[in-house]
C-alpha positions, 0 to 999 in steps of 0.5 A: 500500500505504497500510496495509502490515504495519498488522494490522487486527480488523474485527468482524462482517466476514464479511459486508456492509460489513465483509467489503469493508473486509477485502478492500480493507485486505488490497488495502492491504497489512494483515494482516487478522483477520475476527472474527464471530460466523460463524466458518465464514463469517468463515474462508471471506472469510479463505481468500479474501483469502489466496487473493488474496495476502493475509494474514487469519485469521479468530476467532469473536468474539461482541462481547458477551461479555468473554472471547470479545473478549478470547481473540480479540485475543489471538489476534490478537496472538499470530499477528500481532503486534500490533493496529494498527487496531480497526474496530468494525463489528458490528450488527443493526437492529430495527425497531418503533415504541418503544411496542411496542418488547421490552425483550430486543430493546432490550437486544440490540441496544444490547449489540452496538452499545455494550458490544460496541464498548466490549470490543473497543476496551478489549481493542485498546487494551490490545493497542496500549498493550503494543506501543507504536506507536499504532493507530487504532480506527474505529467503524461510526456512521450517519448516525443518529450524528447524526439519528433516524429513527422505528422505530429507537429503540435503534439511534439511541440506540446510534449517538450513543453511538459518537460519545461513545465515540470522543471519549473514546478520542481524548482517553485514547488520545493519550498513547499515539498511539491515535486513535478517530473515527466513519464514519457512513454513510447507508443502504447495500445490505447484507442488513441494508438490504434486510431493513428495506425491507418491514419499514418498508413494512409498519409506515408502510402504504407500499409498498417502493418509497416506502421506498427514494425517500422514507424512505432515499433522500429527503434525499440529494442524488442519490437514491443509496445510499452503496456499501460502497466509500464506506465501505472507502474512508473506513476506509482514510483514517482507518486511515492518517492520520499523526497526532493532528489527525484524531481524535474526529471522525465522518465522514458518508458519505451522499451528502448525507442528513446535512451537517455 
């Protein structure tokens, strides 16, 4: 019970890697909060945790919107008493050559990614400060943290982005025992995944199985995908570190695609 009583916001967590990570920090002994956009979705993982003898609760948060962020940390807070662990996990991909690339497209996704990261990392913050017993705030990088990939403008560019912003909530955080550092995962089988297969076979004329062996797969050193165990396993990690030696650091997770 690594993370007993710790209490746990882990946006877009009704789904893919996040709902893992819900179930095995529940397993863990934390209180978690299922925060999406889905909030019938994130509402059914929390009734199934509770089932399971855990403690969750689920809010509808769309990360890029100030007031909802804030109203659902708050939330958080009333109803658990605090916030311990941020995991800031909510994504979308969209995949286009940069040249065709919408701009409204451009700016949805680095909304999500970036101002959505930084709303409810101010807003836990704020949380964790007020109650005076540190947190960690965890963010959801990718391997594209540190290599690009083309068709992924934006997504790329938002994922370097996480790894500045936990640099500097390391550093502003450590006064108040806050700790901030990056998982970076390489390609996992989520729905996200399995929607950009035929989308990148079609835009680099290959088939999907070349996409998988030599696109996703082609760097790492045993043709695996990472599982969304890899990551929940690494959350848990960061999540119950002790101390201010592990922060403002990113983790990759890829089964060797990208070695630091």
């Amino acid at each position: 019970m690594q993370l007993k009583d710790k209490v746990a916001v882990i946006t877009g967590s009704a789904s893919g890697i996040g709902k893992e990570i819900a179930f095995e920090f529940a397993k863990e002994g934390a209180k978690v909060c299922i925060a999406d956009l889905a909030l019938e979705a994130a509402q059914a993982t929390a009734d199934e945790i509770n089932k399971g003898g855990g403690t969750a609760m689920a809010v509808a948060m769309n990360v890029t919107d100030e007031t909802q962020v804030d109203a659902g940390i708050a939330q958080v807070v009333a109803q658990f008493g605090g916030v311990d662990v941020l995991i800031s996990n909510a994504g979308i991909q969209i995949i286009s050559p940069l040249v065709d690339f919408k701009f409204d497209d451009w700016k949805r996704l680095m909304a999500i990614h970036v101002d959505g990261a930084f709303l409810t990392t101010r807003a836990a913050m704020r949380a964790m400060i007020k109650v005076g017993r540190g947190g960690s705030i965890i963010y959801m990088g990718s391997v594209h943290s540190h290599e690009a990939s083309p068709l992924k403008a934006p997504y790329v560019t938002a994922k370097h982005g996480l790894i500045g912003l936990a640099k500097v909530v390391a550093k502003e955080g450590a006064k108040d025992g806050i700790r901030a550092n990056v998982i970076c995962p390489g390609f996992v089988r989520t729905p996200l995944v399995d929607k950009q297969i035929p989308e990148q076979a079609k835009s680099l004329g290959i088939s999907e199985a070349d996409v998988i062996k030599n696109v996703m797969l082609k760097e790492t050193v045993d043709g695996e995908f990472t599982t969304v165990q890899d990551v929940a396993q690494t959350a848990i990690f960061l999540a119950a570190f002790p101390s201010n030696a592990l922060t403002g650091q990113s983790i990759t997770v890829s089964h060797g695609w990208h070695m630091q």
